[in-house]
VODREN-754382 format. One line per 2 residues: number of its first residue (from 1); their letters; for each residue x, y, z of N, C-alpha, C, CB. Coordinates in Angstrom, 1 decimal. Glycine has a CB too. Layout:
NUM = a = X,Y,Z,X,Y,Z,X,Y,Z,X,Y,Z | ...;
END
This chain:
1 = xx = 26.6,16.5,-10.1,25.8,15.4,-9.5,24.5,16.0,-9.0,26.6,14.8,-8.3 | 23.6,15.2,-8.7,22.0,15.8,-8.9,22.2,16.0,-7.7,20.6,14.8,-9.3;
3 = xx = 20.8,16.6,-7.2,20.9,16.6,-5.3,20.0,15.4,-5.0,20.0,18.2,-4.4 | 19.6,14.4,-5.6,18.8,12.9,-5.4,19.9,12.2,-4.0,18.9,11.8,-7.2;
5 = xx = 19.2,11.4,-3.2,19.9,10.8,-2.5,20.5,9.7,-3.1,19.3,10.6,-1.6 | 21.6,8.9,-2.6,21.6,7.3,-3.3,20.7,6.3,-3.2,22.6,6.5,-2.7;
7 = xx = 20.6,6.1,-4.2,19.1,5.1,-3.4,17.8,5.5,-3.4,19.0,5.0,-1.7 | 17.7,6.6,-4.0,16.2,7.5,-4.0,15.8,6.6,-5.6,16.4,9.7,-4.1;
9 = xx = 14.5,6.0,-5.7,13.8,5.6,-6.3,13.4,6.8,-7.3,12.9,5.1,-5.6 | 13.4,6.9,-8.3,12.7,7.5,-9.3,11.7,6.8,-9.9,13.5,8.1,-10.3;
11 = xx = 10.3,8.0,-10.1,8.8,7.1,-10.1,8.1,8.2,-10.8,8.0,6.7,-8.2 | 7.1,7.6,-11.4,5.8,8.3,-12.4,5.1,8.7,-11.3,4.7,7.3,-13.5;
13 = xx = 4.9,7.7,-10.1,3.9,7.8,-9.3,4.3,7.8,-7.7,3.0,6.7,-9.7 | 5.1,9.2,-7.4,5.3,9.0,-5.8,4.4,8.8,-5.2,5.9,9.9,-5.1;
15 = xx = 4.9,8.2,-3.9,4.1,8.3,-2.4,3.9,9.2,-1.3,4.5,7.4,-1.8 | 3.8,10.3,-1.3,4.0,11.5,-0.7,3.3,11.8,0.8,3.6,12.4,-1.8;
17 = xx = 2.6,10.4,0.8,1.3,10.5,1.9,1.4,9.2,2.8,-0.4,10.5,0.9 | 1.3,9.7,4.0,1.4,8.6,4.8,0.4,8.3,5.5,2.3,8.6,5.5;
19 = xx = -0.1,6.9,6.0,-1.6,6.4,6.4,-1.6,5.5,7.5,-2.4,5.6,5.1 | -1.9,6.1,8.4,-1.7,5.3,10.0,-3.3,4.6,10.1,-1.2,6.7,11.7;
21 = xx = -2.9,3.3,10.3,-4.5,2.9,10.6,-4.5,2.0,11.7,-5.2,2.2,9.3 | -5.0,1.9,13.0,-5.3,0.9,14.1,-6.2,-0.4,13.7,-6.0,1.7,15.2;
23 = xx = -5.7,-1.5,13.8,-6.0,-2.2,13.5,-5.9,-3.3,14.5,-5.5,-2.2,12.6 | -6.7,-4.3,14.7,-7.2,-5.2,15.5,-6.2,-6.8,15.4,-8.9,-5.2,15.0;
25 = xx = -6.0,-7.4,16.6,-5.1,-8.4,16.0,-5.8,-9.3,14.7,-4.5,-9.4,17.2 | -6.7,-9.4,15.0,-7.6,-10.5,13.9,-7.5,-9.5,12.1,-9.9,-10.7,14.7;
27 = xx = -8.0,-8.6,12.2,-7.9,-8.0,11.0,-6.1,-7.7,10.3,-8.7,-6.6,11.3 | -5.5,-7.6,11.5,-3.7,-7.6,11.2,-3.3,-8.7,10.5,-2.8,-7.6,12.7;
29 = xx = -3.9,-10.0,10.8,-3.2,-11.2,10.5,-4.1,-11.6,9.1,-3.3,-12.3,11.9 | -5.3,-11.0,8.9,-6.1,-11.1,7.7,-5.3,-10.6,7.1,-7.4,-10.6,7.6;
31 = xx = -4.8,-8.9,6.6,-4.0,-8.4,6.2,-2.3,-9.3,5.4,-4.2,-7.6,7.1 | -1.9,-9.6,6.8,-0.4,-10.5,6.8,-0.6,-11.7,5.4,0.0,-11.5,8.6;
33 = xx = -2.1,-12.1,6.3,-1.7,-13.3,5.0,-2.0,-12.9,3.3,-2.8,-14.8,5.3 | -3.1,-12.0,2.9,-2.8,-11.7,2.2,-1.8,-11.1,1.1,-3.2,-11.6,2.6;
35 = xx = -1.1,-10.2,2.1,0.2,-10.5,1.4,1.0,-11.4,1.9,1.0,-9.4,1.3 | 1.4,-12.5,2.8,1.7,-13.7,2.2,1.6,-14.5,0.9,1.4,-14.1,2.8;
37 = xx = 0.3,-14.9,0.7,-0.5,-15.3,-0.2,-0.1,-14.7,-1.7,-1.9,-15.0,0.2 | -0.3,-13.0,-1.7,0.0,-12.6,-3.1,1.1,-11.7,-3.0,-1.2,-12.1,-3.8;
39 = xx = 1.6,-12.2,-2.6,3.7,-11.6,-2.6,3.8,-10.1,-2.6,4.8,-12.2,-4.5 | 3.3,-9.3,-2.0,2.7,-8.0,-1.6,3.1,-7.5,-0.4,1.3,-8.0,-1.4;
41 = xx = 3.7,-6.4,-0.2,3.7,-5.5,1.1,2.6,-5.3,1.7,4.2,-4.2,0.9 | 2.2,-4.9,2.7,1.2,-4.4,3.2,0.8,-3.2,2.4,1.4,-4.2,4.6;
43 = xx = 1.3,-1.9,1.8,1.1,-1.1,1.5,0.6,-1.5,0.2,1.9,-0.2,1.8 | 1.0,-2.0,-0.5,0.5,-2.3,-1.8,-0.5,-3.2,-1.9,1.5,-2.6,-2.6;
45 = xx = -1.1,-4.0,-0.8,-2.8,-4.6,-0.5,-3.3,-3.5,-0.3,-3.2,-5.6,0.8 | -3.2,-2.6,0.7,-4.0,-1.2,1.3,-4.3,-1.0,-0.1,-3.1,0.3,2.3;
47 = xx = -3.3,-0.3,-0.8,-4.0,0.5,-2.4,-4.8,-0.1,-3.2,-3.1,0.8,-3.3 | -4.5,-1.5,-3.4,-5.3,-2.6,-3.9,-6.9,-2.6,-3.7,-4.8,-3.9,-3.4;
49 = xx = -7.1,-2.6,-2.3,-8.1,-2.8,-1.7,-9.0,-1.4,-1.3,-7.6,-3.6,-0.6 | -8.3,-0.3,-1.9,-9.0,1.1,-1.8,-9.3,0.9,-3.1,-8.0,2.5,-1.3;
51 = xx = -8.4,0.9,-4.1,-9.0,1.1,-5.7,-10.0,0.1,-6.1,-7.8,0.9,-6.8 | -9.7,-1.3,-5.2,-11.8,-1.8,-5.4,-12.4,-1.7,-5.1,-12.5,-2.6,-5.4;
53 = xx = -12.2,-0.5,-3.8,-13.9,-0.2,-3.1,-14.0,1.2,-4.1,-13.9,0.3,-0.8 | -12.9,1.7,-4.4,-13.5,3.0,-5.3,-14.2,2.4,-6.5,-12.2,4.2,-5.8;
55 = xx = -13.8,1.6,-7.2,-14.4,0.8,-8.3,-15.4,0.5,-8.1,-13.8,-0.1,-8.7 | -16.2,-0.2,-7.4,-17.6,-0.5,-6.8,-18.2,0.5,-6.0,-17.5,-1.7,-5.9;
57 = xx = -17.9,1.9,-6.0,-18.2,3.1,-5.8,-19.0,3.5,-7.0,-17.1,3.9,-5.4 | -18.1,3.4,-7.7,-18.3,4.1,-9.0,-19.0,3.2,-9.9,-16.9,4.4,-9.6;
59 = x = -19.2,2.3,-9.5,-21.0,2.0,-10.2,-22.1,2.0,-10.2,-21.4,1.2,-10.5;
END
């Protein structure tokens, strides 16, 4: 048997990095609905929303 936990995800692309950010109630609830809206965790808008400011960086 491997030494993997039960339940441990296997991935191309771990997450190895964790990102604490203070946030304001008004910008919290901007956030929420977004992923309301597009069926999203919070963490996976954050990355969303980093890879299009890097994209509009990079032109």
């Amino acid at each position: 048997m491997s030494g993997l936990k039960k339940g441990t995800k296997l991935t191309d692309n771990p997450k190895d990095y964790l990102l604490r950010v203070r946030l304001d109630e008004q910008t919290l609830g901007k956030l929420d609905k977004c992923c309301e809206v597009k069926g999203l965790n919070r963490s996976e808008v954050v990355r969303r929303g980093i890879e299009q400011q890097y994209a509009e960086v990079q032109k």
